[in-house]
C-alpha positions as CSV (number, residue, x, y, z in Angstrom):
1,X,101.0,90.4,91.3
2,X,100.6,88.5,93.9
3,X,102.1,88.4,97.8
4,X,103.4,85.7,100.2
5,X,105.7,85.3,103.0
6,X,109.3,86.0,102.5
7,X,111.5,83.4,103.1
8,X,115.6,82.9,103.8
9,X,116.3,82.6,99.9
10,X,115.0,85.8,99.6
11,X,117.2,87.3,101.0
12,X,119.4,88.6,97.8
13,X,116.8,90.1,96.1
14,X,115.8,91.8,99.4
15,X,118.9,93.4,99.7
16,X,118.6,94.2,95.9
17,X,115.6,96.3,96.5
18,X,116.5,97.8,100.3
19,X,120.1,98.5,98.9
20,X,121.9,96.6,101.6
21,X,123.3,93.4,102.8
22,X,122.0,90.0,102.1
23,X,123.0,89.4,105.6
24,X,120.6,92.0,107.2
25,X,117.8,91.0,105.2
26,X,117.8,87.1,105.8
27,X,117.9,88.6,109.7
28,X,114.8,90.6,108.7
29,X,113.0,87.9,107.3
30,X,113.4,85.7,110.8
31,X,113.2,88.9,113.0
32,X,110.0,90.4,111.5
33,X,106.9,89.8,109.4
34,X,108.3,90.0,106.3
35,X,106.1,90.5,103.0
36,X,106.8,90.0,99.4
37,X,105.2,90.9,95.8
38,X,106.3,88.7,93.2
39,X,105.3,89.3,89.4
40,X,106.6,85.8,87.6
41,X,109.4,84.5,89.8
42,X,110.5,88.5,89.9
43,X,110.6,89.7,93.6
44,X,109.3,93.6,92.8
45,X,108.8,94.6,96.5
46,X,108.9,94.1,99.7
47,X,107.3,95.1,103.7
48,X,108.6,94.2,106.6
49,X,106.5,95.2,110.1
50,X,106.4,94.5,113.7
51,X,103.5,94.8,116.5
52,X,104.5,96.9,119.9
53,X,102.4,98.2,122.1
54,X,98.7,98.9,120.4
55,X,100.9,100.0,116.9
56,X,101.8,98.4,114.0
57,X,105.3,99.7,113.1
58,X,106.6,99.4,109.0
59,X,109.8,98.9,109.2
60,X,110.8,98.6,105.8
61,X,108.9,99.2,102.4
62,X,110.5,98.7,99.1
63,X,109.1,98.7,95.3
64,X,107.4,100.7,92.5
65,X,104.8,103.3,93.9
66,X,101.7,100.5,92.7
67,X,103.6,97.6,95.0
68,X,104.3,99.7,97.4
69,X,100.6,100.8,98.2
70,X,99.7,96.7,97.5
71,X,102.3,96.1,100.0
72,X,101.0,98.1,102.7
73,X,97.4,96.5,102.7
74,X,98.9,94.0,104.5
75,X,100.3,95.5,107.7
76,X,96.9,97.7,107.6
77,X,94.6,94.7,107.3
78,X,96.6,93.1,110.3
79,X,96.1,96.7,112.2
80,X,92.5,96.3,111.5
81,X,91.8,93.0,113.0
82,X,94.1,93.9,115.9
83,X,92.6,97.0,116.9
84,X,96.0,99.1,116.3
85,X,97.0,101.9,114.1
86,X,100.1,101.6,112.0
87,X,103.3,103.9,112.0
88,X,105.9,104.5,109.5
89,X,109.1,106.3,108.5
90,X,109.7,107.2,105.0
91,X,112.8,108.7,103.7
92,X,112.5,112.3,102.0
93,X,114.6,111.3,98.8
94,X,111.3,108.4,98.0
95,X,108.7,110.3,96.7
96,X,107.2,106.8,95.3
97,X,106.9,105.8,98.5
98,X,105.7,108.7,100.0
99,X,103.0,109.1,97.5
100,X,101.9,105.5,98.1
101,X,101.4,106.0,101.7
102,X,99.4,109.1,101.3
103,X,97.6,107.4,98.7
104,X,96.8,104.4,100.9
105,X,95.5,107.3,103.7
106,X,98.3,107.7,105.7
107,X,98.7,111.0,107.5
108,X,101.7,113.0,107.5
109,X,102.0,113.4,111.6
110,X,106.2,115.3,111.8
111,X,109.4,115.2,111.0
112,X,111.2,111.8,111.7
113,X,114.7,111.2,112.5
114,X,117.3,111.2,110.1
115,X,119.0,107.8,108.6
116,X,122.6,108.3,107.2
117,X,122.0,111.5,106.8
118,X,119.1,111.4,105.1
119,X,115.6,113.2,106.4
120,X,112.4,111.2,106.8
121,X,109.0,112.3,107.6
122,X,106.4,110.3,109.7
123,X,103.2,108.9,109.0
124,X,100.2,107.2,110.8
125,X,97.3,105.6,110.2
126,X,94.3,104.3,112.7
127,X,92.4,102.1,110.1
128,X,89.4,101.5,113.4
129,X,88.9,104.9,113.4
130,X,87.8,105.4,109.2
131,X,85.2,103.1,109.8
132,X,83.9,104.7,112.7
């Protein structure tokens, strides 16, 4: 597998994965940092992440539980040169997901809001800290 920078013509596959429209996603792609794993020419996953104040905030993760924990190195490995922790919101109806970032040592820190309907828990990691 390996992982690069998404780009505009990614776009489609993007929204494949995130189940919505191309439009949002090439808006992601120029909005965030946007990360992709690719096996062949096959886009299988997909993180997208932004920086604000002293947190790394995952804004979307997408892909088999195995990607998805590949995925999240990157966002962490930027938190760990930065000096930040990283944040995220996972849906309740992902368990792939969810196992992924507890597998990758994310804590479970609350309830987070709800997205069309849909409840989503929060998780946090401070990278700094386990090496402490």
């Amino acid at each position: 597998m390996e992982v690069r920078d998404a780009i505009e013509a990614d776009a489609e596959a993007l929204a494949d994965l995130a189940t919505g429209p191309p439009d949002v996603m090439r808006n992601l792609v120029h909005d965030r940092t946007v990360r992709v794993a690719e096996e062949g020419e096959e886009i299988v996953g997909f993180v997208s992440y932004d920086a604000e104040r002293g947190t790394v905030h995952v804004t979307q993760l997408a892909g088999e539980q195995s990607v998805c924990e590949r995925l999240l190195a990157e966002p962490v490995e930027f938190a760990k040169r930065e000096h930040m922790a990283v944040e995220l919101l996972v849906p309740d109806d992902e368990p792939g997901v969810q196992t992924a970032v507890e597998a990758s040592g994310f804590a479970e820190t609350g309830s987070g809001p709800q997205f069309e309907g849909q409840p989503t828990t929060r998780y946090r990691l401070e990278p700094g800290r386990a090496e402490q």
